[in-house]
N, C-alpha and C positions, 0 to 999 in steps of 0.2 A: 424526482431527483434525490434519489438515496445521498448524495455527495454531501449533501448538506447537513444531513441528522451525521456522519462520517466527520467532516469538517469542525461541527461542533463540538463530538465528542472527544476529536484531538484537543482542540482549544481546552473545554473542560480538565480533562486528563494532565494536560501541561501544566495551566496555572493551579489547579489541586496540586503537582509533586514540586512546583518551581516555592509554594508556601512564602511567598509575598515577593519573589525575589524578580527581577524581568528578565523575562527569556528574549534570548537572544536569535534561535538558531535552532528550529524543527526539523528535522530530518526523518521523512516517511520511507517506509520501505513498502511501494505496490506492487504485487504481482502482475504480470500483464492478464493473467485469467482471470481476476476478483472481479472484471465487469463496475471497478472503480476506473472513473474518467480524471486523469491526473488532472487536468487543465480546470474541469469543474472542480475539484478539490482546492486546486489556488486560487482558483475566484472565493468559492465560499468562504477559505480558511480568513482571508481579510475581514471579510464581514461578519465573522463570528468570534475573531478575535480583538474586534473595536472592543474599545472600553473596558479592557481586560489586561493584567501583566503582558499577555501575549502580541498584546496591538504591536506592530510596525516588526514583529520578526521574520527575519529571512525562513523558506518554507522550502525548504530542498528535499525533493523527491526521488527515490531511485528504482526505479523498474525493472525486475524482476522477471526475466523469460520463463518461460514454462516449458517444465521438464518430466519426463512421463517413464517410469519404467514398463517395458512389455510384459505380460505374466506366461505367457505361452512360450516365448522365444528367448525371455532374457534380456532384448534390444532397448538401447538407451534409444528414447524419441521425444525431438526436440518442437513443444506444443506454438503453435500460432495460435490456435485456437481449440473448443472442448473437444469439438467434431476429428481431429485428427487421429491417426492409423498410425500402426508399426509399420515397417516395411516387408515383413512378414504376411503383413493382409488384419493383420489382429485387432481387435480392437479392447481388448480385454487389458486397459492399462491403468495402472497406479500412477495420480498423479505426484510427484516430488517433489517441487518447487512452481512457485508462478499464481497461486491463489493465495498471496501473503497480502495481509494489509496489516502494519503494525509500525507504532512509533522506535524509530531504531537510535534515536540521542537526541539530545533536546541541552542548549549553552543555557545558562543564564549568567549573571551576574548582579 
């Protein structure tokens, strides 16, 4: 369960930039590609940020579709998953969006 070495790292990351202050309000931005599990992310994020500035902050996550240019065709293709095809037959695509995992704002007070 990668979520959890992920989880800590956010907590870490937060109360290092928040510099003693309590954070209110994490907001993730995951790709739906990253093969991060939102749900195991907010179980962990609780229990890594006991005992921490971070303890009791709301944890709002935003999911991030995947998006794929074609290299053959040109065709925007819109990803579920890595395995997916242009409509062309192609599979030679650049992905665009949707393997993000990154802290996108974080409140404190």
């Amino acid at each position: 369960m990668h979520e959890l070495s992920i989880a800590n790292s956010v907590v870490e990351l937060c109360a290092e930039r928040a510099m003693g202050a309590r954070v209110l309000r994490v907001t993730l931005e995951i790709g739906r590609l990253s093969a991060v599990m939102p749900d195991a992310i907010r179980f962990c994020f609780d229990v890594c940020a006991k005992d921490t500035v971070v303890e009791g902050a709301a944890l709002e996550i935003v999911e991030t579709p995947g998006l794929a240019r074609c290299l053959d065709c040109g065709g925007s293709v819109d990803m579920t998953d890595l395995l997916e095809h242009c409509a062309c037959g192609s599979v030679n695509l650049e992905l665009l969006a949707g393997s993000e995992l990154k802290i996108k704002q974080m409140e404190v007070v």
